[in-house]
C-alpha angles and dihedrals in degrees: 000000000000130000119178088339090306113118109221122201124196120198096219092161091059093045094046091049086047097051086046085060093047085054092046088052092043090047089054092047098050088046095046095032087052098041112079118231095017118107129208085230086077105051087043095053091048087046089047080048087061110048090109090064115026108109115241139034107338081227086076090055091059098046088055088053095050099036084045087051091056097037096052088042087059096040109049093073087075091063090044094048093043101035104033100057117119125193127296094257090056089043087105089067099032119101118269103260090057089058092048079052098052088052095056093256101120095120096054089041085058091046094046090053096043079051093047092050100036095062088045091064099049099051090042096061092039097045094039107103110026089050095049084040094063084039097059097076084062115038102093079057095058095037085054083055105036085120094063092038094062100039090053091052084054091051094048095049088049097049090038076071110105100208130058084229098048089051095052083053095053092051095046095043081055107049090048095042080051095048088044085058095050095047100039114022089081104041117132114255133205094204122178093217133023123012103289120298108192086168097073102056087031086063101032083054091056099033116025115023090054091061098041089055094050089047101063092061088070138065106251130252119335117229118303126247119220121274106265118133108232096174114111110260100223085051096046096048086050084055095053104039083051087049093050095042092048092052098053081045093058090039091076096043114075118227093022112119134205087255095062090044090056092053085054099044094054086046082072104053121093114251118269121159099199099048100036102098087054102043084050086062110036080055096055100045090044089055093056100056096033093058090044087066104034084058096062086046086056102042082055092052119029101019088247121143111198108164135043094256104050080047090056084045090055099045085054101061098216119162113267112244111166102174083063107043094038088061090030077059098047084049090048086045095049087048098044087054086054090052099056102055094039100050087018093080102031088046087061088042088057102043086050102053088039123086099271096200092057088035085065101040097048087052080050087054091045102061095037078062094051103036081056091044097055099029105019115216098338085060095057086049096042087051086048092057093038087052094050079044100050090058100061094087099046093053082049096046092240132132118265090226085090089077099066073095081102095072101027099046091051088043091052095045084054099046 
């Protein structure tokens, strides 16, 4: 067409391949974030796998990997609220969400997260660049101590514990969770599909399995409040900006997880009884998403890969082009958002009216599948020892961020 004797061209064909990719991404993402025990790490590797083959520009690929990445990083709080519930007698140990759940509390749970996460994404694509920007001088420094790093982040978990006992449990879930690392996570595999992923039943073991297993002893989520927020809003944007802060912080250090991030983040938030539950969430949720995106900044920058899905990226050798992927991520973010309070609710309304017992051992079945499918036999041992492992910090009292020793203590013993 012409316009003022200019002739204007639109390529319609690129943007619409490029949108098809942002479903396919979203539609990973939505499939790995509301199955329990099923990473986004995994689809992203097989569709690195598949660059050679997919039809259309390798750059689509890559903007299914990334936008998979966030979409998975907002969803997977509506499984852990709905799954993961015990019953009302074990609510003092359980995570905060789950008490927000047993409450009754599960909507505005799902609206605090999609908050959390929301306002993540946003600082995260319009702090990117100038904040890994002012990293980059330093980062050789941090990379010669890591070391250090890492092992002061150990000591201050541990100490963050309130109870002597508590502490104890959080150094010796450590330590084992360190040792488990060491022994399983290079093993050789025999996988039916994909090249071998050892992460994916080591982590569902200490993470996952423990609480599905708990679970089934209870009854399910109660009925479900309304969805109004009753957090206060000066506390709950704290919550997020610290998420978010804390995020972009982990996203330069190898081997520190989101978890970790979220203990430190709420470190810096000043005490207050009534909110706590919820800013813990709205942090955390806030972390996830906020690393997701941070990584792909530091990747860009410094040739770091931190997270399963900019490794994935890397080991597809797609061309790097940062402009696209930073808005195809605010349009995933702003999707994902969508998505959590549209199958969020339904997704608690469905887990309480099914059988909860059979909900949660079919997701148990389901990641013994898939821990088979991607590692073969090693991976259903490697899910068993993870499992005995993952419950070490909740007979203690103690947090389960202290196994994320199974990625540290290997990472340090390699540096």
């Amino acid at each position: 067409m012409y316009a003022f004797g200019v002739r204007v061209g639109f390529e319609t064909g690129s943007a619409l391949v490029l949108l098809g990719f942002v479903a396919l991404g979203v539609a990973l993402g939505t499939v790995s974030g509301l199955t329990p025990g099923l990473h986004v790490n995994t689809l992203a590797a097989l569709l690195a796998a598949a660059v050679p083959v997919l039809p259309g520009p390798a750059r689509g690929v890559a903007v299914a990997i990334l936008v998979a990445g966030v979409v998975h990083s907002i969803l997977d709080v509506v499984p852990a609220l709905a799954l993961g519930v015990p019953d009302s007698a074990m609510a003092p140990s359980t995570l905060p969400g789950h008490r927000l759940v047993l409450a009754g509390r599960g909507r505005e749970a799902l609206r605090l997260s999609a908050l959390g996460s929301g306002a993540a994404a946003l600082l995260a694509c319009l702090l990117g660049w100038p904040i890994t920007q002012v990293v980059r001088p330093f980062a050789p420094l941090l990379h010669e101590h890591l070391p250090v790093v890492l092992a002061a982040v150990v000591v201050f978990l541990v100490l963050t514990e309130r109870t002597r006992r508590q502490r104890l449990g959080g150094l010796v879930a450590f330590l084992l969770s360190g040792a488990f690392g060491v022994l399983a996570l290079d093993l050789p595999t025999a996988p039916l599909l994909g090249n071998g992923d050892l992460l994916m039943p080591a982590f569902a073991g200490l993470f996952g399995l423990p609480i599905l297993l708990e679970a089934t002893r209870g009854g399910g989520p109660p009925k479900q409040g309304d969805t109004a927020i009753t957090a206060s809003p000066r506390r709950t944007l704290l919550a997020a900006l610290a998420g978010a802060a804390a995020g972009a912080a982990v996203s330069y250090v190898a081997g520190v997880s989101s978890a970790v991030a979220a203990v430190i983040a709420l470190a810096a938030l000043p005490p207050h009884a009534g909110d706590g539950d919820r800013s813990f969430l709205v942090a955390t949720s806030g972390v996830n998403t906020s690393n997701t995106i941070f990584a792909l900044f530091a990747f860009v920058t410094l040739d770091e890969a931190h997270t399963g899905v900019v490794v994935a990226l890397d080991r597809s050798a797609v061309p790097l082009d940062l402009p696209l992927y930073v808005v195809c991520l605010l349009l995933a973010a702003a999707l994902g958002v969508v998505l959590v309070l549209v199958v969020g609710d339904r997704y608690l309304d469905a887990v309480r009216f099914l059988p909860y017992r059979a909900v949660c051992t079919a997701a148990f079945a389901v990641v013994c599948v898939l821990a088979f499918v991607l590692a073969g036999p090693v991976g259903l041992a490697v899910l068993a020892g993870g499992t005995l492992v993952g419950f070490v910090p909740v007979r203690f009292g103690a947090r389960r961020v202290h196994l994320m020793g199974v990625l540290i203590v290997p990472l340090v013993l390699t540096v």
